[in-house]
N, C-alpha and C positions, 0 to 999 in steps of 0.2 A: 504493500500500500504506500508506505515511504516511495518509496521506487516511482509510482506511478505521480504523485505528485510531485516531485524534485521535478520529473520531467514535463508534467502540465504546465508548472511555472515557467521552465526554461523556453516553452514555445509561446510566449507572450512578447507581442512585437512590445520596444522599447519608444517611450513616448518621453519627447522632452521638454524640460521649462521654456525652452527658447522658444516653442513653438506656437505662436497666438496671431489669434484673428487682424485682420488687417488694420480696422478700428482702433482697436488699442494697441495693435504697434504703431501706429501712427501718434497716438499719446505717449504712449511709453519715449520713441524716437525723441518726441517734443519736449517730454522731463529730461532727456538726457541730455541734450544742445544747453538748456537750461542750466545745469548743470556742471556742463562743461565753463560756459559762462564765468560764473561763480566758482571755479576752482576744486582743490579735490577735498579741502575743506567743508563745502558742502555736500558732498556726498553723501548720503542717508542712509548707518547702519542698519535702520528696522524703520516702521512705519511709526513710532514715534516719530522720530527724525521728518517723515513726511509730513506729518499734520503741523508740526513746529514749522515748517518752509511753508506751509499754506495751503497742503492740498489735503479738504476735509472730508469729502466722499467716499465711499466706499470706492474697492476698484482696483486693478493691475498695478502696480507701481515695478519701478528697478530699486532693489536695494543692494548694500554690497558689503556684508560680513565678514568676506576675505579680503577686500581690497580693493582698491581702485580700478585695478585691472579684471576685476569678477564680478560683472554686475549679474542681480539675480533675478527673474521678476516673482512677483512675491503677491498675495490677494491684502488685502487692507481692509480692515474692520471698523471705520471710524464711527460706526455709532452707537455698537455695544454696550452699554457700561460704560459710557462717557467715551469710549472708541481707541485708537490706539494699538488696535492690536494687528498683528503679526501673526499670519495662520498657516501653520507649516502642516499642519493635516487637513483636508476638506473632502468628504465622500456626501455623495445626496443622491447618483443615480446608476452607481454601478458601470460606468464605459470605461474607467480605467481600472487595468487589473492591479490589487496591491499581492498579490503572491508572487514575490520575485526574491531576486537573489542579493547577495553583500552590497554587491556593487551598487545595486539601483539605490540601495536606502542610505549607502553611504556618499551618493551624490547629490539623490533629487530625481523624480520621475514626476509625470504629466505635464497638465496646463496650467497655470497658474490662474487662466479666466475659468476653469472647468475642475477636476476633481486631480488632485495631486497632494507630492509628498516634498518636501522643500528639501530633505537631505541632513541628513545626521553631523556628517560636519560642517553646515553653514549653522544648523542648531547649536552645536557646540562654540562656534565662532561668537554669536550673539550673547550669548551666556555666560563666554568668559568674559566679554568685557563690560557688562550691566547685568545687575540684578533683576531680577524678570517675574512675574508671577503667572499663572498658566489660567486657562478655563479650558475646559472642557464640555461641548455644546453637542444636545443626540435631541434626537425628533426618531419618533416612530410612525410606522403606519398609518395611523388613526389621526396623526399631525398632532400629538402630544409631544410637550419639548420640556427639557431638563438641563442643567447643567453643574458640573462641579468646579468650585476654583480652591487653587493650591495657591499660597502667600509664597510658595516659593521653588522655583522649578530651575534645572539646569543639568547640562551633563558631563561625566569629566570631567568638573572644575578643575582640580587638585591634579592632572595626571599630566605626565610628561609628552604621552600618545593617545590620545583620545580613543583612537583604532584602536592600539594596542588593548588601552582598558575596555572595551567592548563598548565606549559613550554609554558610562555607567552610567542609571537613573540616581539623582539626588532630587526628591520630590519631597515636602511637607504644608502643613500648614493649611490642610483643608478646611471648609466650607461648604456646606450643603446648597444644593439651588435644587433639589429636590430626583437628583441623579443617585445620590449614594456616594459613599467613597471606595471604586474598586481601583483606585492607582496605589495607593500608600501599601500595599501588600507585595509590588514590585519596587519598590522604595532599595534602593544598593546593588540591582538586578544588571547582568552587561544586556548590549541588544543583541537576539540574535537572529536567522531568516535560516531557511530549509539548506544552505550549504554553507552555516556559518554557525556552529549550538554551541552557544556560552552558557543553557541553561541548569539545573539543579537536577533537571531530571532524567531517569536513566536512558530515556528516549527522545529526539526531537521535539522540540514543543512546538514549532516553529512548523514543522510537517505534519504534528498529529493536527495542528489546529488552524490549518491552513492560510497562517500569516506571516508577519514578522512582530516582534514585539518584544518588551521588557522579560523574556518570559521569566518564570522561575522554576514553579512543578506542578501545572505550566501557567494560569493564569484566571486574575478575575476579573479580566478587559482584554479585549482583542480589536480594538478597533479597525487593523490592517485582515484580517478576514474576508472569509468571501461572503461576497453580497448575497446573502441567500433570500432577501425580502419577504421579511417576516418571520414568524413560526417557522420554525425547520425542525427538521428527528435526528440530523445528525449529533453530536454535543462539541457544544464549545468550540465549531468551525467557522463562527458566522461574523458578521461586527458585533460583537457583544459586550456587554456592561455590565456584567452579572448581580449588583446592588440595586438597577434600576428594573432591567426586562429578563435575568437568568443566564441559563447558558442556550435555552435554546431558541430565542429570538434576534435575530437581524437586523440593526436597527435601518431606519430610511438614509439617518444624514450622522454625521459625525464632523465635528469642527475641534482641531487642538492648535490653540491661540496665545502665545504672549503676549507681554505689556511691560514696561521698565517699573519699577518701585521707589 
């Protein structure tokens, strides 16, 4: 069964950040001349940085957590919770696959106007240099919506190889929005994906539960699962939040968001 999914994921065409509709590359294009303008001083590590330069809507932005030379495009939350946030997970309709390998989660996969994953080490990059606080945002079937926030979220702080240490979770500080709290139970956990097992248990956690994630033995959130919408009979393979819908419900949408502190 391992077998057969190791290689369901590996036939999944690879889809990138860079790749967006002509609309907002033509904005995106437009913030970067801008940009260019003003130096590399203004350069906007996160979408704080955007709403502080003016731009307060929701929407595609470039940000650049490695550097000058690596802009990223990135979705922008500006009206959450007073906005600001930074959404390095967003799932709502199932067209990109998240059962993939090292590589994708440790650079970034999809669209940034559409469902994607911003990559583990542009995660780490914003986290080493500001403190951050996370939310965590699910909608189910029915369009009932919940969310959790942690006071304090980052990966790797502390580690010399972010890689090396598996972009260990450091997560505390929760808060109810009516989700539950199933992260703080992968709270020191590495990340891992079906050809990468950093986790506790004797078997892939990563393959039985067809994601990637904090696992540990293996998990009481899978957000990187597969879209199974709704109810499903398998366990624990689906986007799941175990505190709010179980293990055997799929939720609709899933949004994982930062914000500086």
């Amino acid at each position: 069964m391992k077998a057969f999914l190791i290689l369901l994921g590996s036939l999944f065409p690879l889809l990138f950040l860079v790749q967006l509709p002509i609309a907002q590359g033509q904005a995106i294009n437009a913030q970067a001349q801008q940009q260019q303008h003003c130096g590399e001083d203004a350069l906007p590590l996160d979408c704080d940085d955007i709403y502080e330069q003016g731009s307060v809507t929701d929407g595609v932005y470039l940000i650049y957590p490695a550097g000058p030379n690596v802009p990223v495009p990135v979705y922008c939350d500006m009206t959450t919770d007073d906005g600001k946030w930074t959404i390095f997970q967003k799932r709502f309709n199932g067209t990109t696959s998240f059962f993939r390998g090292w590589n994708d989660y440790k650079f970034g996969f999809g669209r940034a106007d559409s469902e994607y994953w911003l990559g583990l080490q542009n995660i780490h990059h914003l986290t080493l240099k500001n403190k951050y606080e996370l939310r965590v945002e699910l909608e189910d079937f029915e369009n009932n919506t919940s969310f959790a926030k942690y006071a304090d979220f980052s990966l790797s702080p502390n580690a010399i190889s972010a890689e090396e240490d598996g972009y260990t979770l450091h997560v505390s500080g929760f808060t109810d929005g009516g989700a539950g709290d199933s992260l703080s139970y992968h709270q020191g956990q590495k990340f891992s994906t079906f050809d990468r097992d950093h986790d506790l248990y004797v078997q892939n956690c990563a393959a039985l539960s067809s994601g990637a994630w904090w696992f540990k033995s293996c998990h009481f959130s899978n957000l990187n699962g597969f879209y199974l919408g709704g109810a499903h009979l398998s366990y624990a393979n689906g986007l799941n939040w175990a505190a709010w819908k179980g293990f055997y419900y799929s939720l609709k949408k899933s949004e994982m968001k930062i914000r500086r502190v």
